[in-house]
Backbone as XML, in Angstrom:
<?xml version="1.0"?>
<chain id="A" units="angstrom">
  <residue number="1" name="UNK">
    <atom name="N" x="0.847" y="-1.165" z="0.000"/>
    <atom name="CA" x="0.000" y="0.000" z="0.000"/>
    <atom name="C" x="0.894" y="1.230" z="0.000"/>
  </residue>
  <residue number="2" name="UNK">
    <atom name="N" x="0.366" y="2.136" z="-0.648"/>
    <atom name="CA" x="1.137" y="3.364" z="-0.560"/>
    <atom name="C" x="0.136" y="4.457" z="-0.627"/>
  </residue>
  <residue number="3" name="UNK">
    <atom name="N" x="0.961" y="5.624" z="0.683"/>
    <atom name="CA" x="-0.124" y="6.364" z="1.102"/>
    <atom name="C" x="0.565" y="7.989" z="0.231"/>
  </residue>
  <residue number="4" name="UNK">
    <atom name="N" x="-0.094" y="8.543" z="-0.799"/>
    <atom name="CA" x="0.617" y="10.019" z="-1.057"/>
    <atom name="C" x="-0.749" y="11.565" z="-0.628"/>
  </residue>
  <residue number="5" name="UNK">
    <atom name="N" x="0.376" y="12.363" z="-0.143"/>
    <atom name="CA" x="-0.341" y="13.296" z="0.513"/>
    <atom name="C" x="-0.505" y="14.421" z="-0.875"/>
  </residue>
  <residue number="6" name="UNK">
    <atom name="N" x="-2.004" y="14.850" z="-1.174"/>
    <atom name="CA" x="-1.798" y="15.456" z="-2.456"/>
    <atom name="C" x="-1.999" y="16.879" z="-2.200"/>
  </residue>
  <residue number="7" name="UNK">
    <atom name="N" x="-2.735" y="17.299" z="-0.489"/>
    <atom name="CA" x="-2.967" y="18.495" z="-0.201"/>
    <atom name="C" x="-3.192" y="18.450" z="1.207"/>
  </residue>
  <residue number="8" name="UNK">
    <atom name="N" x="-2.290" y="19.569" z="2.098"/>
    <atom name="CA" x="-2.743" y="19.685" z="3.252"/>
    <atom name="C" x="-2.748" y="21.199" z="3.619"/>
  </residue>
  <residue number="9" name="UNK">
    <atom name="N" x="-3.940" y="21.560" z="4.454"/>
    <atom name="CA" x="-3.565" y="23.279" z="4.807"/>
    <atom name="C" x="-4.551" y="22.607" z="6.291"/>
  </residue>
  <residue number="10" name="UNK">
    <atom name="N" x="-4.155" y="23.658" z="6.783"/>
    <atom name="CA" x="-4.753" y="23.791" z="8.408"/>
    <atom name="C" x="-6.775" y="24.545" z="8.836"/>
  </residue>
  <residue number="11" name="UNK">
    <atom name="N" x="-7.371" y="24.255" z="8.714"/>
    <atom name="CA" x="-8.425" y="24.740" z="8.989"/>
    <atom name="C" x="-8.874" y="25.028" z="10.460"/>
  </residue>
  <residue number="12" name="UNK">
    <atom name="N" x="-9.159" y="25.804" z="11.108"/>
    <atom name="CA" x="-9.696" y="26.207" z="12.424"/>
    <atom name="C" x="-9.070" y="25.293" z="13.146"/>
  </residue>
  <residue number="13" name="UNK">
    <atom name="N" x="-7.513" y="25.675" z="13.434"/>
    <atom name="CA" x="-6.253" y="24.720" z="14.362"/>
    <atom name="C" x="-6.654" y="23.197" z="13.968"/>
  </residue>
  <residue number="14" name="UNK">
    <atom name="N" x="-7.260" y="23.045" z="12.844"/>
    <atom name="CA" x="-7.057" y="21.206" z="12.395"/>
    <atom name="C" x="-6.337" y="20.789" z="11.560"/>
  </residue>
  <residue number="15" name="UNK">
    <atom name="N" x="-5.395" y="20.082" z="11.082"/>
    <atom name="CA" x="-4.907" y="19.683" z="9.980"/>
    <atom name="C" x="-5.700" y="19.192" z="9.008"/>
  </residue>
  <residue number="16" name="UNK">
    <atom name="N" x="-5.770" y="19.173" z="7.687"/>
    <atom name="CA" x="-6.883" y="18.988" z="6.612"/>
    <atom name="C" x="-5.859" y="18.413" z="5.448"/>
  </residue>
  <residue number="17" name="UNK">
    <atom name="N" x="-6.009" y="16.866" z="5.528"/>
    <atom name="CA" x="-5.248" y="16.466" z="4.286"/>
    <atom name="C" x="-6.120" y="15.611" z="3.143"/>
  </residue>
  <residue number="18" name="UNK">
    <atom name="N" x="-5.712" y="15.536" z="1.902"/>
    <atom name="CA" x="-5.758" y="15.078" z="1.238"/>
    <atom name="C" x="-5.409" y="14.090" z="0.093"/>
  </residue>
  <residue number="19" name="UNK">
    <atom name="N" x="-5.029" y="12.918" z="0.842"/>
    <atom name="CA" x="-4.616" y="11.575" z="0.819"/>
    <atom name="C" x="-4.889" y="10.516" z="-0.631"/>
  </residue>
  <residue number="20" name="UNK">
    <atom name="N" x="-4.019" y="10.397" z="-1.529"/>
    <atom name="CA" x="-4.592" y="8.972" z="-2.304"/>
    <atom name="C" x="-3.682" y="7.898" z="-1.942"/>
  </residue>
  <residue number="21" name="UNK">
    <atom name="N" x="-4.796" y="6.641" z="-1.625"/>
    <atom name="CA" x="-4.016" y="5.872" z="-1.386"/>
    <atom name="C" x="-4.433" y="4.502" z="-2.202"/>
  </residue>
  <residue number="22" name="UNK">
    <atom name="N" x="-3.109" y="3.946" z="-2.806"/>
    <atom name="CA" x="-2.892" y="2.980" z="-3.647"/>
    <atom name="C" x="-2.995" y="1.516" z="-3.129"/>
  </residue>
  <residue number="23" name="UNK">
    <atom name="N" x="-3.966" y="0.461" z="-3.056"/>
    <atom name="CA" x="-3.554" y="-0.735" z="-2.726"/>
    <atom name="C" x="-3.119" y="-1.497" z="-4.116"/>
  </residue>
  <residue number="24" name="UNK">
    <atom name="N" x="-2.644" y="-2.858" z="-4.343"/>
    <atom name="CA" x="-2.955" y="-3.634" z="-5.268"/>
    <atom name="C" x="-4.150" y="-4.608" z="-5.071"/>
  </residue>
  <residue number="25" name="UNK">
    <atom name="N" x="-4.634" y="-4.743" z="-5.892"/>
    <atom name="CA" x="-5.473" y="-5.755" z="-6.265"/>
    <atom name="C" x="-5.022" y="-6.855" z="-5.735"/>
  </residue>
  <residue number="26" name="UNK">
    <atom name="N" x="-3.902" y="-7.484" z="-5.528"/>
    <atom name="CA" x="-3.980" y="-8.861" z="-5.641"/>
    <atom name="C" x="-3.834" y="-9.476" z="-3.962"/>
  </residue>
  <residue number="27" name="UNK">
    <atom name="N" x="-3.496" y="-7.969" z="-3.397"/>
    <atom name="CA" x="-3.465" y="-8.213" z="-1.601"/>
    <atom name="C" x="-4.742" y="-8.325" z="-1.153"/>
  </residue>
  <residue number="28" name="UNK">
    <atom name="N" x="-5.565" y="-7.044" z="-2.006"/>
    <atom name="CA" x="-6.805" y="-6.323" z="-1.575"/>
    <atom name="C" x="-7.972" y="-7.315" z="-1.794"/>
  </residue>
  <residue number="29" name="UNK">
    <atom name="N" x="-7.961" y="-8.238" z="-2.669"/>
    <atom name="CA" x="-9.170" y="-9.334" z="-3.028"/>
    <atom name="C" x="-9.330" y="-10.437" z="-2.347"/>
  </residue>
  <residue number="30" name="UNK">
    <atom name="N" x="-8.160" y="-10.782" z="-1.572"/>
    <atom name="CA" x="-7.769" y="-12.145" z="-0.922"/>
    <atom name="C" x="-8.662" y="-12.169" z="0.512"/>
  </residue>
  <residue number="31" name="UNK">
    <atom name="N" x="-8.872" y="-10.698" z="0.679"/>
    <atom name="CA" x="-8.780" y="-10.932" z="2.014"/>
    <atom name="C" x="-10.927" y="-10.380" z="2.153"/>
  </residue>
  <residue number="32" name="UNK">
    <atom name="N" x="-11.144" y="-9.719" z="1.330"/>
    <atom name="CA" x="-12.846" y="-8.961" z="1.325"/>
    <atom name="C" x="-13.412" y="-9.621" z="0.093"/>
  </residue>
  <residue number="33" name="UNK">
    <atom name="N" x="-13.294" y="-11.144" z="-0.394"/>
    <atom name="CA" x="-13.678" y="-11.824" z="-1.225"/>
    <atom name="C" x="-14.338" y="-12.686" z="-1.206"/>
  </residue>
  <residue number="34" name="UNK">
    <atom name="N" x="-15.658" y="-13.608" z="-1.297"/>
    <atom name="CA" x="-15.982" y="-14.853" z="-1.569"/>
    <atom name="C" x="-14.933" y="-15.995" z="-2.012"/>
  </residue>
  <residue number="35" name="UNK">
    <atom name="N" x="-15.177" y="-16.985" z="-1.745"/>
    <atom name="CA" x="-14.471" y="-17.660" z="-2.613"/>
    <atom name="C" x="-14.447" y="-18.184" z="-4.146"/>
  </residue>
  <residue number="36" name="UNK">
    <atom name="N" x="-16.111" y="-17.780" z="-4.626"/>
    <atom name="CA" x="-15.923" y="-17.940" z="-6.383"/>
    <atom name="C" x="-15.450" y="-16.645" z="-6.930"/>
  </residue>
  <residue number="37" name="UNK">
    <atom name="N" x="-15.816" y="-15.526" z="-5.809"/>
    <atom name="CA" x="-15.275" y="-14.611" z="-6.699"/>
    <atom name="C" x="-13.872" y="-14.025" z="-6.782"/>
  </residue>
  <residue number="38" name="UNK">
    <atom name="N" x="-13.205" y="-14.409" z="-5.301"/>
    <atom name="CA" x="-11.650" y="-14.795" z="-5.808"/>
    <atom name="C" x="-11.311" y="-15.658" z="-6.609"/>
  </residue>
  <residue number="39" name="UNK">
    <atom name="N" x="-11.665" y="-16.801" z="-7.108"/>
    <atom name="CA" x="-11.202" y="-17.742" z="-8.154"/>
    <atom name="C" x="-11.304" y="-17.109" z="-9.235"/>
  </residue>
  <residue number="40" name="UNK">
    <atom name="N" x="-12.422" y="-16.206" z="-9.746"/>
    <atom name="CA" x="-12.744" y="-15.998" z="-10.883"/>
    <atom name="C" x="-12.136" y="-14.628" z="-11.044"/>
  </residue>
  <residue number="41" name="UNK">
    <atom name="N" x="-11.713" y="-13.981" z="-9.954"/>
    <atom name="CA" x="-10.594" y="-12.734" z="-10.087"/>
    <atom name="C" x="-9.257" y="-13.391" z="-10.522"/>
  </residue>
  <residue number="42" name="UNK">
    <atom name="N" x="-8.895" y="-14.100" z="-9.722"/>
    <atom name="CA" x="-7.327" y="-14.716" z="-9.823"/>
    <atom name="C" x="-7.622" y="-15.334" z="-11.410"/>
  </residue>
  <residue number="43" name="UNK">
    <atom name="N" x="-8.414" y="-15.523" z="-12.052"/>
    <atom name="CA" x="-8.513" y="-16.078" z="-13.198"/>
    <atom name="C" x="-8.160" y="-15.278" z="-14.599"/>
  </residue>
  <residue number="44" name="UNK">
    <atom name="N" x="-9.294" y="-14.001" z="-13.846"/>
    <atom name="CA" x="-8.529" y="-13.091" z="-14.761"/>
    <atom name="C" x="-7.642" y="-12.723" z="-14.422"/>
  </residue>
  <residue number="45" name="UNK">
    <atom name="N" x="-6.949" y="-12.179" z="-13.589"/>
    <atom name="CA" x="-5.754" y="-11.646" z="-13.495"/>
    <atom name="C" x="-4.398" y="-12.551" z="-14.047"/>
  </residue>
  <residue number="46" name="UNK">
    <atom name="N" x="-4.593" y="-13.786" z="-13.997"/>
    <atom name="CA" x="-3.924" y="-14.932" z="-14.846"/>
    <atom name="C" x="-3.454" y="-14.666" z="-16.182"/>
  </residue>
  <residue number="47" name="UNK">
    <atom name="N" x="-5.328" y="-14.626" z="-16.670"/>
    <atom name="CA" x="-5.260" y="-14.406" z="-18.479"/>
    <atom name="C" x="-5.858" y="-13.036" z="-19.245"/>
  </residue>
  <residue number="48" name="UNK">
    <atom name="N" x="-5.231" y="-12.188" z="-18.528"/>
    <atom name="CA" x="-5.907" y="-10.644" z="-18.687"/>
    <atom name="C" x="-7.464" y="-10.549" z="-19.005"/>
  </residue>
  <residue number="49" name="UNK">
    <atom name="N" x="-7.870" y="-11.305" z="-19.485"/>
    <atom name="CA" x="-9.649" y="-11.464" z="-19.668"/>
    <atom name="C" x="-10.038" y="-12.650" z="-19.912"/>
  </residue>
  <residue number="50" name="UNK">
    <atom name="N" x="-10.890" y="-12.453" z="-19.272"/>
    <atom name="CA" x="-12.140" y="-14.180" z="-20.173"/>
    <atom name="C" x="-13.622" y="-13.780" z="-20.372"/>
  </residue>
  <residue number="51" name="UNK">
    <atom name="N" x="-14.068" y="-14.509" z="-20.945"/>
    <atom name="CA" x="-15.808" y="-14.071" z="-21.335"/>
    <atom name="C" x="-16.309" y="-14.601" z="-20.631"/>
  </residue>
  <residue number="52" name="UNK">
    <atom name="N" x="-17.802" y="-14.092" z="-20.078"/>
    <atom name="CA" x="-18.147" y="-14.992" z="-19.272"/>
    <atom name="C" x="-19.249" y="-16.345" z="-19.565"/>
  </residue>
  <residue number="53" name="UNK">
    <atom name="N" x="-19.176" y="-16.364" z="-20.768"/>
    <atom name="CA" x="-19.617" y="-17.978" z="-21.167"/>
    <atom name="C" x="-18.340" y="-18.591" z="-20.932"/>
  </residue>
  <residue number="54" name="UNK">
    <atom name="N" x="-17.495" y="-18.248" z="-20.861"/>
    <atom name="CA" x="-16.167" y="-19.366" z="-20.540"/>
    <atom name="C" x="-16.340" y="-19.128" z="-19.081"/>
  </residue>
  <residue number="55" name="UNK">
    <atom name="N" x="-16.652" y="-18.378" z="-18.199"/>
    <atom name="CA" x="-16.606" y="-18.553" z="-16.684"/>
    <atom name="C" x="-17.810" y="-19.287" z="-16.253"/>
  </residue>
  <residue number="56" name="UNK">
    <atom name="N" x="-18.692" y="-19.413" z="-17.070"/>
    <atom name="CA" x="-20.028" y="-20.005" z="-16.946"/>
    <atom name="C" x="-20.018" y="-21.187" z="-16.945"/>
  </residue>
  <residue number="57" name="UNK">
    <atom name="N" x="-19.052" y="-21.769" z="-17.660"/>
    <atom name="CA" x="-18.869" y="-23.183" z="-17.946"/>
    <atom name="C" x="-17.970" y="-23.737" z="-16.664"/>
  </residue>
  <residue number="58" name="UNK">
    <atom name="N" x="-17.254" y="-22.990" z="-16.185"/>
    <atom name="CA" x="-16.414" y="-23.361" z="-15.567"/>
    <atom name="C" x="-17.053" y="-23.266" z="-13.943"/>
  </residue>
  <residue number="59" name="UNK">
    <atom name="N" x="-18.280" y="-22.383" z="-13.765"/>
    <atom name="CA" x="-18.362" y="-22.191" z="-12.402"/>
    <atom name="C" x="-19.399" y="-22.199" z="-12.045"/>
  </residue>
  <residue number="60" name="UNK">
    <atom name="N" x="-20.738" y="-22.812" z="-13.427"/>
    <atom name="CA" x="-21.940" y="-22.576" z="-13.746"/>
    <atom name="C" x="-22.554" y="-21.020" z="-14.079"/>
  </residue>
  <residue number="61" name="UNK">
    <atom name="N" x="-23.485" y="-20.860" z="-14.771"/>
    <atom name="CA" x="-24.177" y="-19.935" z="-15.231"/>
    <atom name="C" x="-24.275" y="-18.434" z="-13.978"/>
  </residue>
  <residue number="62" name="UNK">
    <atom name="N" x="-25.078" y="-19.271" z="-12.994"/>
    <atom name="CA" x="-25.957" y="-18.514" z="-11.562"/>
    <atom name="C" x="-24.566" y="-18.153" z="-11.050"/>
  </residue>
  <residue number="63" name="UNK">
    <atom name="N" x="-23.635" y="-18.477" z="-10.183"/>
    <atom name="CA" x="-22.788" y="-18.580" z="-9.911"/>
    <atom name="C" x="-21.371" y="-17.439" z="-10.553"/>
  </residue>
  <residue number="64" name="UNK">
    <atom name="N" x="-20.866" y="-17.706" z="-12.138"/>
    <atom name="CA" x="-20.354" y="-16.693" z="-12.659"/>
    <atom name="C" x="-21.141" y="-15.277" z="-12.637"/>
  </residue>
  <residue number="65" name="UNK">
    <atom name="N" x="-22.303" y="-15.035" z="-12.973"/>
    <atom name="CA" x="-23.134" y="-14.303" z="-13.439"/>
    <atom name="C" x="-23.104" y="-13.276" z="-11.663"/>
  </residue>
  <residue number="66" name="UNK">
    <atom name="N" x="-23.230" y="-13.699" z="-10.597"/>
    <atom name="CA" x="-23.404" y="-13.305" z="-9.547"/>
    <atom name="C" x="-22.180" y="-12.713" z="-8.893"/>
  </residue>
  <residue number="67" name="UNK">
    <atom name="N" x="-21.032" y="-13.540" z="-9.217"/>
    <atom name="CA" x="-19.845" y="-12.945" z="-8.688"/>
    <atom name="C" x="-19.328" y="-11.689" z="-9.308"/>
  </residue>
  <residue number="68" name="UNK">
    <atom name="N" x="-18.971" y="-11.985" z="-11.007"/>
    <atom name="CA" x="-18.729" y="-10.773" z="-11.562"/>
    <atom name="C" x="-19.837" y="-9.587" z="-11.446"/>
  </residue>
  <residue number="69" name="UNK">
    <atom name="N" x="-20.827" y="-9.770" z="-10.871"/>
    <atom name="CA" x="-21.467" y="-8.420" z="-10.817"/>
    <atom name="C" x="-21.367" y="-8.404" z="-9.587"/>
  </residue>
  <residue number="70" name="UNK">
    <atom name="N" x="-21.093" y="-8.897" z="-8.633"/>
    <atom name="CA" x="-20.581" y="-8.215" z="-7.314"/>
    <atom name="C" x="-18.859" y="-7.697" z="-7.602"/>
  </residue>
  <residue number="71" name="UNK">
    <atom name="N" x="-18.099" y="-8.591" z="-8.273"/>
    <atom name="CA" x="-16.996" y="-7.837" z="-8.705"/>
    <atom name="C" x="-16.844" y="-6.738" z="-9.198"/>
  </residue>
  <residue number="72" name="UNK">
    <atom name="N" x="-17.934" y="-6.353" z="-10.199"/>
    <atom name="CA" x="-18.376" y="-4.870" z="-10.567"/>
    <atom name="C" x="-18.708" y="-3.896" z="-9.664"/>
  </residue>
  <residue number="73" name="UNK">
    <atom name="N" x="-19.326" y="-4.223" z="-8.756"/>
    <atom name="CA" x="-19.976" y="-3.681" z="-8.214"/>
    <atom name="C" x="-18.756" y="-2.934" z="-7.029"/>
  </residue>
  <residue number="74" name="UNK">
    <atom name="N" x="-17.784" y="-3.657" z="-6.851"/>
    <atom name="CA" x="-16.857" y="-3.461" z="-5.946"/>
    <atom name="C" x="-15.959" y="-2.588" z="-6.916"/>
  </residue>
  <residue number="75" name="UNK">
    <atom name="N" x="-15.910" y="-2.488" z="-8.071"/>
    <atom name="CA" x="-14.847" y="-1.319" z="-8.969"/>
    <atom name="C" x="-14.089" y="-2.911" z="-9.084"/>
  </residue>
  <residue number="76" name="UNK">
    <atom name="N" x="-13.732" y="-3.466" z="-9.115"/>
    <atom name="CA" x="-12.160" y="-4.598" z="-9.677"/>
    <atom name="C" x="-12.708" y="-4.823" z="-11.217"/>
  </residue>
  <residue number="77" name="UNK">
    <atom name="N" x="-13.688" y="-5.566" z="-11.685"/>
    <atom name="CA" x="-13.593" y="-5.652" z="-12.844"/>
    <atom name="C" x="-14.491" y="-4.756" z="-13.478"/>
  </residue>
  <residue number="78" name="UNK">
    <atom name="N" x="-14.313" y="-4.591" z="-14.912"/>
    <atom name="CA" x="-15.559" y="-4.400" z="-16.117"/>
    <atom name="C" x="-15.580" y="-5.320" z="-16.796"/>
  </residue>
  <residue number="79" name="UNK">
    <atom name="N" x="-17.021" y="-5.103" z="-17.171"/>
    <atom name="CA" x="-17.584" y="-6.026" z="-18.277"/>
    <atom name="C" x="-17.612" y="-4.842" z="-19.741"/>
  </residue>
  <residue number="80" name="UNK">
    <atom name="N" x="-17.179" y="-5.596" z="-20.697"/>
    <atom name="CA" x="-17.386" y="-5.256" z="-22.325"/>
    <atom name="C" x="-18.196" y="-6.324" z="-23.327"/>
  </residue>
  <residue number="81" name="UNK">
    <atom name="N" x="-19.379" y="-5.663" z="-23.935"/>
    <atom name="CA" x="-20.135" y="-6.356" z="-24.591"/>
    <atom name="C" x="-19.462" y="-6.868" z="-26.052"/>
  </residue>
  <residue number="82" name="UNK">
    <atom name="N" x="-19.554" y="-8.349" z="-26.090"/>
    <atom name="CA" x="-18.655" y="-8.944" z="-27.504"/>
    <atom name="C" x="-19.805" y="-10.048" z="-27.563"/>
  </residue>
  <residue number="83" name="UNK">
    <atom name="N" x="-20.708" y="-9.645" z="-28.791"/>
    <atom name="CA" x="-21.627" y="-10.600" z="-29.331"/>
    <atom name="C" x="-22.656" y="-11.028" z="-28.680"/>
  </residue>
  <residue number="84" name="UNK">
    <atom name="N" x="-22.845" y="-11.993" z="-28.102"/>
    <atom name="CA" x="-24.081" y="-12.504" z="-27.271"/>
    <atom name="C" x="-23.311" y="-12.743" z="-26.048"/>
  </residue>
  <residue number="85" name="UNK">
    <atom name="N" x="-22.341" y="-12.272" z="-25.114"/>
    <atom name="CA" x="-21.649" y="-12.367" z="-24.393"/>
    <atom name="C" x="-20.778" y="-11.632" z="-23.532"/>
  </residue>
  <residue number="86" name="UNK">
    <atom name="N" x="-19.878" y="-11.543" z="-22.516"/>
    <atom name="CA" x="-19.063" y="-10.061" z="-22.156"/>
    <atom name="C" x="-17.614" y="-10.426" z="-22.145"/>
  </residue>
  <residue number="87" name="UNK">
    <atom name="N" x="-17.034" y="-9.790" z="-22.199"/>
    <atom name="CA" x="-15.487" y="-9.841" z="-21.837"/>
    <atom name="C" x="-15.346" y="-9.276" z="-20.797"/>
  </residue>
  <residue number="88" name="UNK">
    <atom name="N" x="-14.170" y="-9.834" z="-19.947"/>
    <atom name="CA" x="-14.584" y="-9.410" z="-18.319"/>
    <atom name="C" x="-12.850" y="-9.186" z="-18.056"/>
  </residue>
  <residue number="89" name="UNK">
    <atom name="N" x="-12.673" y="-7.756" z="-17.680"/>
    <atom name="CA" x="-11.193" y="-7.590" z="-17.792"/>
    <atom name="C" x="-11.195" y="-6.835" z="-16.359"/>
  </residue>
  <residue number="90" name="UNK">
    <atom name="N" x="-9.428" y="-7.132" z="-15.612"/>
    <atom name="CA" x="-9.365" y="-6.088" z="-14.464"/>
    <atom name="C" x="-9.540" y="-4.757" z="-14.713"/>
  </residue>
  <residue number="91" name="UNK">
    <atom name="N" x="-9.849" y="-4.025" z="-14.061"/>
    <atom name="CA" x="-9.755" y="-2.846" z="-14.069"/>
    <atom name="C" x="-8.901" y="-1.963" z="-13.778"/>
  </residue>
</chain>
């Protein structure tokens, strides 16, 4: 993790900062994850993307379909529409 300070000034004797801070992905998922939807993170992160008829097959339909949209939902992946299907890449 890395913490950078991008702005600080003092307001009514308080300090007032303005902080971005960087985790990686691959610390950050291990630990606030399900377990299909770490598999299916570590999956992509493996093979930079997969579709999710290929995660469907692999983890069932209900199952893929549920994780990557909680994965979405958390900012780690997007989905991109390719045909009757998505491509599902880190973010």
């Amino acid at each position: 993790m890395r913490v950078h300070v991008l702005k600080e000034e003092c307001e009514n004797g308080k300090l007032v900062l303005l902080l971005r801070v960087e985790i990686e992905v691959n610390s950050l998922h291990k630990h606030e994850l399900g377990d299909s939807e770490r598999q299916i993170l570590d999956l992509i992160i493996d093979n930079g993307e997969i579709t999710q008829k290929e995660l469907s097959q692999l983890f069932g339909r209900a199952n893929a379909c549920r994780a990557v949209k909680d994965l979405e939902n958390k900012g780690l992946v997007r989905r991109e529409r390719k045909g009757k299907t998505y491509v599902i890449r880190v973010v």
